[in-house]
VEXDREN-2710 file (C-alpha; in Angstrom, 1 decimal):
% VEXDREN-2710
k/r/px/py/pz
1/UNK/0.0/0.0/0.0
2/UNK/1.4/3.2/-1.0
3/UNK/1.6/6.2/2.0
4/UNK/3.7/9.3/2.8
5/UNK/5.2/10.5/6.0
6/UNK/5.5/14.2/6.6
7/UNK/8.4/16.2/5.7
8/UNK/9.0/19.4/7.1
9/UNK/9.4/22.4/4.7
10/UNK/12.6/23.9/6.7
11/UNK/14.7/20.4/6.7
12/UNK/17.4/22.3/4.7
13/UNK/18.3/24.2/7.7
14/UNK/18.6/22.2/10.3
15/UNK/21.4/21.7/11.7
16/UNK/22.1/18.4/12.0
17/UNK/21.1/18.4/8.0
18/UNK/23.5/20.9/7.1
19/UNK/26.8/19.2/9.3
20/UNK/25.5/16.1/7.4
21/UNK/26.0/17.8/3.9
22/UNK/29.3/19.5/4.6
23/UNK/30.6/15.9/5.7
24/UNK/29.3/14.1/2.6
25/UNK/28.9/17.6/-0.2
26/UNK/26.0/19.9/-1.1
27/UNK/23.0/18.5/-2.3
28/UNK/24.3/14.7/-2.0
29/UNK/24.0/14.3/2.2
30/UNK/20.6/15.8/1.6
31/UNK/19.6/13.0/-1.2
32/UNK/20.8/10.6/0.7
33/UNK/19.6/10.8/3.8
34/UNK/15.8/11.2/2.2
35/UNK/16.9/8.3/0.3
36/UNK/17.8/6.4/3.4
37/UNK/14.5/7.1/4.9
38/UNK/12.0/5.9/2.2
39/UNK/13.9/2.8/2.0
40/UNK/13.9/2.4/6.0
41/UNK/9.5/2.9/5.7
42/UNK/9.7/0.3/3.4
43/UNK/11.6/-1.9/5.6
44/UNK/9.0/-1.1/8.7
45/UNK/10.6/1.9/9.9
46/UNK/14.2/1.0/10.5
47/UNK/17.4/-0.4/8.6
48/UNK/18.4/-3.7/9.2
49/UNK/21.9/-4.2/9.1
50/UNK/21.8/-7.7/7.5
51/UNK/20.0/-6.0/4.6
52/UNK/22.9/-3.3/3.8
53/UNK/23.3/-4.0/0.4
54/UNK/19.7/-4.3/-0.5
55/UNK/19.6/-0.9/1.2
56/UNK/22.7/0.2/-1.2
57/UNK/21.3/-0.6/-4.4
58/UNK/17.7/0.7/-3.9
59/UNK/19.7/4.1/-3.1
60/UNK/21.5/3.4/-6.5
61/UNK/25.2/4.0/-4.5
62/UNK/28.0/1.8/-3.5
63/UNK/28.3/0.0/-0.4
64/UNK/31.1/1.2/1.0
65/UNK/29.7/5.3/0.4
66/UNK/26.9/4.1/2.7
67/UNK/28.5/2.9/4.7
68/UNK/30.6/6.0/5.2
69/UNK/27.0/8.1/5.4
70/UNK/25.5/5.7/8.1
71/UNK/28.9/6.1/10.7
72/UNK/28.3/10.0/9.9
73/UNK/25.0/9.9/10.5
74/UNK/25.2/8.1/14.2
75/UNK/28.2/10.4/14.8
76/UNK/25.7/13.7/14.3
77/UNK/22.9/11.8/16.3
78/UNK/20.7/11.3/13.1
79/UNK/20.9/8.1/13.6
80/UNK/20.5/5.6/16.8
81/UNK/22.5/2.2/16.3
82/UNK/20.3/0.0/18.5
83/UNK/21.8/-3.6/18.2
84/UNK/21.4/-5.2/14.8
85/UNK/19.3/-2.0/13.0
86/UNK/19.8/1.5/13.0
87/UNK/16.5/3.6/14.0
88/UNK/15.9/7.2/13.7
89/UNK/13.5/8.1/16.9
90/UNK/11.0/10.3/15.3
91/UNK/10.8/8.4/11.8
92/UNK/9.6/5.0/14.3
93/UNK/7.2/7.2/15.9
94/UNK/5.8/8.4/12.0
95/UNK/5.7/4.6/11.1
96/UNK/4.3/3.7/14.1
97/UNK/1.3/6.5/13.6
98/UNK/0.8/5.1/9.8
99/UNK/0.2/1.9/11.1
100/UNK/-2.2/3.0/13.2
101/UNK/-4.3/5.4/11.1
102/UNK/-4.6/2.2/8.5
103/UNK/-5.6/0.1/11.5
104/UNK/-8.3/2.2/12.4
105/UNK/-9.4/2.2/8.8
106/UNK/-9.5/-0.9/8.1
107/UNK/-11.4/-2.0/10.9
108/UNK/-13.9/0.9/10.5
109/UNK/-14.4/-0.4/6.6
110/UNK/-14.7/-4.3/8.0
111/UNK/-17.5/-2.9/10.7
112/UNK/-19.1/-0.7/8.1
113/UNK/-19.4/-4.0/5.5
114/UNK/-20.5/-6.2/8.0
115/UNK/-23.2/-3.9/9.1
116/UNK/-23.7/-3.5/5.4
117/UNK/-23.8/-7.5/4.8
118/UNK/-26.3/-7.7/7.8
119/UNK/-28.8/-4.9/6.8
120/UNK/-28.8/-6.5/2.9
121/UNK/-31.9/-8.3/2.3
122/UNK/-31.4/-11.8/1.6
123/UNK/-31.3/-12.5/-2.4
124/UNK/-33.5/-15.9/-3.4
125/UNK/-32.0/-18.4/-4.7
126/UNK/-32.4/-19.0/-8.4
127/UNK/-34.3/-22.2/-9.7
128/UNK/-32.0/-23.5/-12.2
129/UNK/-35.4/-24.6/-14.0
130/UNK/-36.7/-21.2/-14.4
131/UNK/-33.5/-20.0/-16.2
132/UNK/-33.8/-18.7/-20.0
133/UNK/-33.0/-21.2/-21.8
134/UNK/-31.1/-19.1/-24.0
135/UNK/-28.4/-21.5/-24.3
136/UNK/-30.9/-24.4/-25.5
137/UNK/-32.6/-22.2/-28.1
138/UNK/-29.3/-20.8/-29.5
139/UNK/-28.4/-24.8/-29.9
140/UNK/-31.4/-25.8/-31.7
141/UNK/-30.9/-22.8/-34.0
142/UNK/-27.0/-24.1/-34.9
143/UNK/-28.3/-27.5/-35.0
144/UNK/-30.9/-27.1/-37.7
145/UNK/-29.1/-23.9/-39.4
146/UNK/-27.2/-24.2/-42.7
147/UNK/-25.9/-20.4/-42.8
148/UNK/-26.7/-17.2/-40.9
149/UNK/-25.7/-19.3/-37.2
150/UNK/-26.0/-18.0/-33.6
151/UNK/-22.2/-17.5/-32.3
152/UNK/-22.9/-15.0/-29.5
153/UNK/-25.7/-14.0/-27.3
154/UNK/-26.5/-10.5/-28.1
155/UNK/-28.5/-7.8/-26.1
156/UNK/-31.0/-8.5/-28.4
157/UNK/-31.3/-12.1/-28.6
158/UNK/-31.9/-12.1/-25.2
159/UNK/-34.8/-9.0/-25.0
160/UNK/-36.3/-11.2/-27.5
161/UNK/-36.2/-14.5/-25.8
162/UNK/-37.3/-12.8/-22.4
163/UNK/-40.1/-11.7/-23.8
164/UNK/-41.6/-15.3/-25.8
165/UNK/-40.9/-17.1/-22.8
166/UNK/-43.5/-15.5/-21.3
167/UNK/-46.2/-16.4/-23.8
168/UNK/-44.8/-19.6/-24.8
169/UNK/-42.7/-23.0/-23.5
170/UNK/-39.4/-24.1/-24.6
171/UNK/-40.6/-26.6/-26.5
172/UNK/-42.7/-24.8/-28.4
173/UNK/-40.2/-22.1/-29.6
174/UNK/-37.8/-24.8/-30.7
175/UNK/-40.8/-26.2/-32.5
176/UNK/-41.1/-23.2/-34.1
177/UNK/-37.4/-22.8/-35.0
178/UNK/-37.6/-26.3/-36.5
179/UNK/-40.5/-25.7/-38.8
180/UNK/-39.2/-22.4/-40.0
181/UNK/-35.8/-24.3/-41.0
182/UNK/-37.8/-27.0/-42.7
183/UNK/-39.8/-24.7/-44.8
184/UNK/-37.1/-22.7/-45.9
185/UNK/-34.4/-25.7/-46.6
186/UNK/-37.1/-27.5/-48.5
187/UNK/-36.8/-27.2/-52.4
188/UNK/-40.7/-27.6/-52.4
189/UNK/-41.6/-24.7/-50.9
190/UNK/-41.6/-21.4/-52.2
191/UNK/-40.1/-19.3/-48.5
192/UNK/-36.9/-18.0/-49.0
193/UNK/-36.4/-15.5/-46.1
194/UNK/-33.1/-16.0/-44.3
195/UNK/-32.9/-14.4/-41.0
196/UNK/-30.4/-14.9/-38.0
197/UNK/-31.8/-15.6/-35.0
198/UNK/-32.5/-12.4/-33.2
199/UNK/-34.2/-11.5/-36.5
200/UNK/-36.4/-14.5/-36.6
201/UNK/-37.6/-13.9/-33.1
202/UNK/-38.5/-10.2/-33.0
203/UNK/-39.8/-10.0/-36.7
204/UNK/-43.8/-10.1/-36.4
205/UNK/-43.4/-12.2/-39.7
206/UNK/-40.9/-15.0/-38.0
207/UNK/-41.4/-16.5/-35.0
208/UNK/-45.5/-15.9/-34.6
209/UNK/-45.7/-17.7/-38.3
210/UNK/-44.1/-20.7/-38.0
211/UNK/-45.4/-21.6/-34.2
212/UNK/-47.9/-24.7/-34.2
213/UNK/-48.2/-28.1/-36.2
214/UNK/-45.2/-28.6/-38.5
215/UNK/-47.2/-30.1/-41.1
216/UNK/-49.6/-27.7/-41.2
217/UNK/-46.7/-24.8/-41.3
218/UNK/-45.4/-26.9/-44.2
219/UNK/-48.0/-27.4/-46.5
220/UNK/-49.2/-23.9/-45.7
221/UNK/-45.8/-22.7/-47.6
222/UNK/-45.8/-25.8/-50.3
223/UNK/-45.6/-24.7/-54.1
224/UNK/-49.0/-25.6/-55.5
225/UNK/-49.4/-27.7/-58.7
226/UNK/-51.7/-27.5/-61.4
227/UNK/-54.3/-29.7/-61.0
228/UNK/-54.4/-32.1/-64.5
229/UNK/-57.9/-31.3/-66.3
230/UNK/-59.5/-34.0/-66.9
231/UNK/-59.8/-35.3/-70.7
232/UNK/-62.5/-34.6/-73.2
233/UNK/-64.8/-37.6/-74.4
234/UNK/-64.8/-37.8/-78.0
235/UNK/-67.9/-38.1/-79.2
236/UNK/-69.4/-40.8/-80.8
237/UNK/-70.0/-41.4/-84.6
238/UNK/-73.2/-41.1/-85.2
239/UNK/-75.1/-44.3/-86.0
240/UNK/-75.7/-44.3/-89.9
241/UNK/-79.3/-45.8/-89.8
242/UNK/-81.5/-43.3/-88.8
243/UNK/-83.9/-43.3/-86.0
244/UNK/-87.5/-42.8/-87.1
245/UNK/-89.1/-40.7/-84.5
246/UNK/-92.6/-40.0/-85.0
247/UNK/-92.3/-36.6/-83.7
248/UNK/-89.6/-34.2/-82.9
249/UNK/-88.7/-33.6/-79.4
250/UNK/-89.0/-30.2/-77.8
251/UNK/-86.1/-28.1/-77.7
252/UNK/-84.8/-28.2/-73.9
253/UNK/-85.2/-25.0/-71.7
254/UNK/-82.2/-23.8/-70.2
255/UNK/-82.9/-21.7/-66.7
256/UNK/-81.8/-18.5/-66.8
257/UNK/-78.6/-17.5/-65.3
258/UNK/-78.9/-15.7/-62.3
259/UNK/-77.8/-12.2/-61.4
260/UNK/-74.5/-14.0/-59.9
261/UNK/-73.9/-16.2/-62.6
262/UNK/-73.4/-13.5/-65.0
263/UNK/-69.7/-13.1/-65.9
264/UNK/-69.1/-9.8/-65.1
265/UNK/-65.8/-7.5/-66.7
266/UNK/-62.8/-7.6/-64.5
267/UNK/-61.7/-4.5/-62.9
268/UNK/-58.2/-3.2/-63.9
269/UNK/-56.3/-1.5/-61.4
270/UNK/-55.8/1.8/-62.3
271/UNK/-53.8/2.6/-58.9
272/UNK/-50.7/0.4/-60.2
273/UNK/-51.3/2.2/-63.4
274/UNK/-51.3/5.2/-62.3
275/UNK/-47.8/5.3/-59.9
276/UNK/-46.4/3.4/-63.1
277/UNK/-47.0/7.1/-64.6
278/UNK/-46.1/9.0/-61.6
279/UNK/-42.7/7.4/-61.0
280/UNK/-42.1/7.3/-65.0
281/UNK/-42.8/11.7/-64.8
282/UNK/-40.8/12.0/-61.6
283/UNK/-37.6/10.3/-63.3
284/UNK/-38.0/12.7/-66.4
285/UNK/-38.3/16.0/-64.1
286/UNK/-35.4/15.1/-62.4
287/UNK/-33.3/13.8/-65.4
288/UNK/-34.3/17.6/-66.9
289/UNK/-33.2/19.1/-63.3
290/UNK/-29.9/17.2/-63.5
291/UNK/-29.0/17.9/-66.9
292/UNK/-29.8/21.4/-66.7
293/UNK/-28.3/22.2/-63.3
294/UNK/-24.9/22.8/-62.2
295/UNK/-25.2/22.5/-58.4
296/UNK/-27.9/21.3/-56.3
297/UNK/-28.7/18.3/-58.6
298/UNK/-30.5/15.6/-57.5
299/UNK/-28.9/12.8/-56.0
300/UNK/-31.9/10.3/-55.0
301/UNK/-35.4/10.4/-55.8
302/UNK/-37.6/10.5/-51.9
303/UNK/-41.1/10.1/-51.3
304/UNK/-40.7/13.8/-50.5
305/UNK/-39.8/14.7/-54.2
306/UNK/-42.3/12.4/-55.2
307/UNK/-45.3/13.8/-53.3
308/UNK/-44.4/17.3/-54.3
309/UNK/-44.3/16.3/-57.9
310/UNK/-47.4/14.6/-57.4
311/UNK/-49.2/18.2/-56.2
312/UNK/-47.7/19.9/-58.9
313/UNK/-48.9/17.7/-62.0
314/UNK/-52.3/18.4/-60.8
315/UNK/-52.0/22.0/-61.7
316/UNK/-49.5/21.8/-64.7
317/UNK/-48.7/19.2/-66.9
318/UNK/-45.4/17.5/-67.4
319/UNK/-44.0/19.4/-69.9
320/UNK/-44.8/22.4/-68.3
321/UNK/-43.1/21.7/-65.1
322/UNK/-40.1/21.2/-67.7
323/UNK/-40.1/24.4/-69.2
324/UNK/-40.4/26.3/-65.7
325/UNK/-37.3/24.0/-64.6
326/UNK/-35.6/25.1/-67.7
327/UNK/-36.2/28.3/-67.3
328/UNK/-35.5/29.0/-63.8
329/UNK/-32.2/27.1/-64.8
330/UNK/-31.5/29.7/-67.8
331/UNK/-32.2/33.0/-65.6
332/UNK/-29.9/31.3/-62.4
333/UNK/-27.2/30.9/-64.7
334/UNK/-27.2/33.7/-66.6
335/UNK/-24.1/35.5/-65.4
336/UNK/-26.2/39.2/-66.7
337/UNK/-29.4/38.3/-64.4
338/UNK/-29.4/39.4/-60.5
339/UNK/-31.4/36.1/-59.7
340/UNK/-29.0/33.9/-57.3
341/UNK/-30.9/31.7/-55.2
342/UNK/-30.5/28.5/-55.7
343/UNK/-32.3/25.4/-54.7
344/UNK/-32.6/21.9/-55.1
345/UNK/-35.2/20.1/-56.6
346/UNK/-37.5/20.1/-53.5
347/UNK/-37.2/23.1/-52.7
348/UNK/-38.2/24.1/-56.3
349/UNK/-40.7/21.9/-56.4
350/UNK/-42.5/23.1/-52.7
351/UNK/-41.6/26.6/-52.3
352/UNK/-44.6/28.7/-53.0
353/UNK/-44.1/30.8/-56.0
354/UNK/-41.5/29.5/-57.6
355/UNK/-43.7/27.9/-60.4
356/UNK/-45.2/31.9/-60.7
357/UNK/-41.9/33.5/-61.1
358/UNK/-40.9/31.3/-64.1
359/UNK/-44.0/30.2/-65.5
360/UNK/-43.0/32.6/-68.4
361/UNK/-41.7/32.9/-71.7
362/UNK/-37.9/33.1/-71.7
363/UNK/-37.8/36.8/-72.8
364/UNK/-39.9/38.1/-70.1
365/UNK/-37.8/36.3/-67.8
366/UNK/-34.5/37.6/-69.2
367/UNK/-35.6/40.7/-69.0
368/UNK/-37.6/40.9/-65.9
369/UNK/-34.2/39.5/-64.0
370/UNK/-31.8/41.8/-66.1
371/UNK/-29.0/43.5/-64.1
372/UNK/-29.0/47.5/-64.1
373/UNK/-26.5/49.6/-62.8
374/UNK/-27.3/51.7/-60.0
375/UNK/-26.1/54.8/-62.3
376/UNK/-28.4/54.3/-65.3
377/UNK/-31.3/56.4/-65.9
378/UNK/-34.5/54.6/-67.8
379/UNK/-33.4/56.8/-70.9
380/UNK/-30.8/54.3/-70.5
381/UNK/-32.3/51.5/-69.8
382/UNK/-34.4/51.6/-72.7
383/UNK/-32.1/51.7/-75.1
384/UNK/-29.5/49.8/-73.8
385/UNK/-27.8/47.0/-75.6
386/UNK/-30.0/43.7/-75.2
387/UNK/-32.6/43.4/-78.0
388/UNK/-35.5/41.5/-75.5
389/UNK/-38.1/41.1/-78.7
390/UNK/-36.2/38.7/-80.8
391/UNK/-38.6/36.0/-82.2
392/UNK/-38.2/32.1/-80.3
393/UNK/-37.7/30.0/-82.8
394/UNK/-40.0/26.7/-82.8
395/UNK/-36.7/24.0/-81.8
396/UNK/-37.1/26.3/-78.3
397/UNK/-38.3/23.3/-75.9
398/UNK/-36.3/21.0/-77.4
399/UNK/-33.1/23.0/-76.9
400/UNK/-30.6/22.2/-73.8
401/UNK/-29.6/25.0/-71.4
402/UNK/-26.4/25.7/-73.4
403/UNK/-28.5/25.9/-76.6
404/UNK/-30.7/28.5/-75.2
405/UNK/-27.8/30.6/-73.9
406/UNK/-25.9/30.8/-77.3
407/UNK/-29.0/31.6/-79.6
408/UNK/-29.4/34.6/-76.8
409/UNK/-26.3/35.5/-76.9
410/UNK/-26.4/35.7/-80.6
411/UNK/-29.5/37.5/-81.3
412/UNK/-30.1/39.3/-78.4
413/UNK/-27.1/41.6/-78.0
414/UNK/-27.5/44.8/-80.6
415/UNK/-24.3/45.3/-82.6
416/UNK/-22.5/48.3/-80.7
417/UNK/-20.6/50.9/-82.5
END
């Protein structure tokens, strides 16, 4: 146990200290002596003189130097030689204090557990029969696994198995392990889910499905065959001699079908249909977004994106929403337009005017967005260099971002002098 006796602050002028250091050198009697003394704690307070040279080389000096610092030391009463040890009075006494406080303490700790020990209500002792089995299911699982096996009780295995065991036996969750195995290592059956274990038992779909009769559980998941139709009677030749029948008989009358009987047209879904066409005008918009835009471009089509395209295409129609994207493209690129914000597709798609602000031909746009120098006077502005009323040509919607750009770039800036 590691402990500490005091030192006093002033050591370095005492007396018998200082006669010590001009005997021995400055600084080294000092060492030494402090030296001395943490060995001789170690030792139980006092320095054996059997265990000189043990003393020597903990103090990392020769034998014969302490030797020479010992006879100093019982010279300038430092030092007491009492028989076979040497004993510094007050150092004993420190020891003999230290010894004493950890006495106390210990015995105070062992009174303070045993009242502890005494006051602790008794724990009941476990049943070995009402343990989880975890071990046993994890077993069964390896034994009937062919991949996917148990090689560690997790956290969650064991929530999981907490929790059947108290709606169902032992038995019946290994049955129920055992029939899911079956079903999905038979060839015959169409099941092909592989879970692990902890899977199989917290899934609402695993372990609740395959409890009960393992035959039944089977032949629930069994591929169906086609059930042979059976084969058509030829009909017979007729008989070449005639039957003479006096009369002919009365045509039969069929019953009329009923209300039920009456095949009736079968109902295509048209919700299948219809996100067919959803999902196939979301990829377009967002192939337009990402070919046109430079940043922002869309990275993974969300149900968010979808829902907002949804609530668009009931106000415009697809191409529409593709000539606004182009558009608000053009303009945000156009390095002579003050328009700078710039979203992603969502935002485009749910921000609240967006659709107004470029729901516009091109040359509105341009020149609704043009810059203007704080300087210029509307004398200025109206005859500046940009011709706005140049005619768009009919290959306009078919036309890529950088298309657009250079046929405005070529007709809409006036030859300057």
């Amino acid at each position: 146990m590691a402990w500490y006796f005091r030192h006093d602050y002033s050591a370095r002028n005492d007396r018998k200290i200082t006669e010590l250091e001009m005997e021995m050198g400055e600084n080294i009697g000092y060492a030494m002596w402090f030296k001395m003394l943490e060995v001789m704690g170690e030792m139980g307070g006092s320095l054996s003189k059997d265990k000189l040279k043990v003393a020597a080389y903990s103090m990392r000096v020769p034998l014969d130097l302490l030797m020479q610092f010992i006879r100093i030391c019982v010279r300038i009463e430092l030092l007491d030689e009492n028989g076979d040890e040497y004993v510094n009075p007050r150092f004993a006494e420190e020891c003999a204090r230290i010894k004493e406080t950890s006495q106390k303490a210990s015995n105070s700790a062992k009174i303070k557990w045993e009242k502890e020990r005494m006051l602790k209500p008794k724990t009941k002792s476990i049943n070995p029969m009402k343990r989880l089995p975890a071990q046993e299911i994890i077993e069964c699982w390896n034994a009937h696994a062919k991949s996917l096996r148990c090689m560690k009780l997790t956290n969650a295995i064991e929530k999981a198995i907490v929790k059947l065991c108290k709606e169902y036996t032992l038995d019946e969750i290994q049955q129920s392990i055992e029939n899911y195995h079956s079903v999905l290592n038979d060839p015959a059956c169409f099941f092909s889910y592989k879970w692990n274990l902890g899977e199989f038992l917290s899934r609402q779909n695993g372990f609740p499905v395959f409890a009960g009769d393992r035959d039944e559980i089977i032949g629930k998941y069994r591929k169906s065959s086609k059930p042979k139709l059976p084969q058509k009677i030829k009909p017979s030749l007729p008989d070449p001699k005639p039957e003479l029948h006096p009369d002919p008989l009365p045509a039969p009358i069929l019953p009329s079908p009923s209300q039920s009987e009456i095949a009736k047209p079968k109902k295509t879904n048209k919700s299948d249909s219809d996100n067919k066409k959803l999902m196939a005008d979301v990829n377009e918009i967002v192939e337009v977004w990402n070919n046109t835009a430079k940043i922002c471009k869309c990275r993974k089509v969300t149900n968010e994106i979808i829902k907002a395209t949804k609530k668009r295409l009931e106000t415009y129609s697809l191409e529409e929403i593709k000539t606004i994207i182009l558009n608000y493209q053009t303009i945000l690129q156009d390095d002579n337009t003050y328009f700078t914000y710039a979203w992603n597709l969502y935002e485009f798609l749910t921000r609240a005017k967006s659709f107004e602000y470029f729901n516009d031909d091109i040359t509105v746009l341009s020149a609704k967005y043009r810059k203007f120098d704080a300087d210029d006077s509307d004398g200025q502005k109206d005859g500046d260099k940009w011709n706005w009323s140049f005619p768009q040509p009919k290959e306009w919607d078919s036309w890529s971002l950088d298309e657009r750009k250079t046929y405005i770039k070529n007709n809409c800036i006036k030859e300057t002098k």
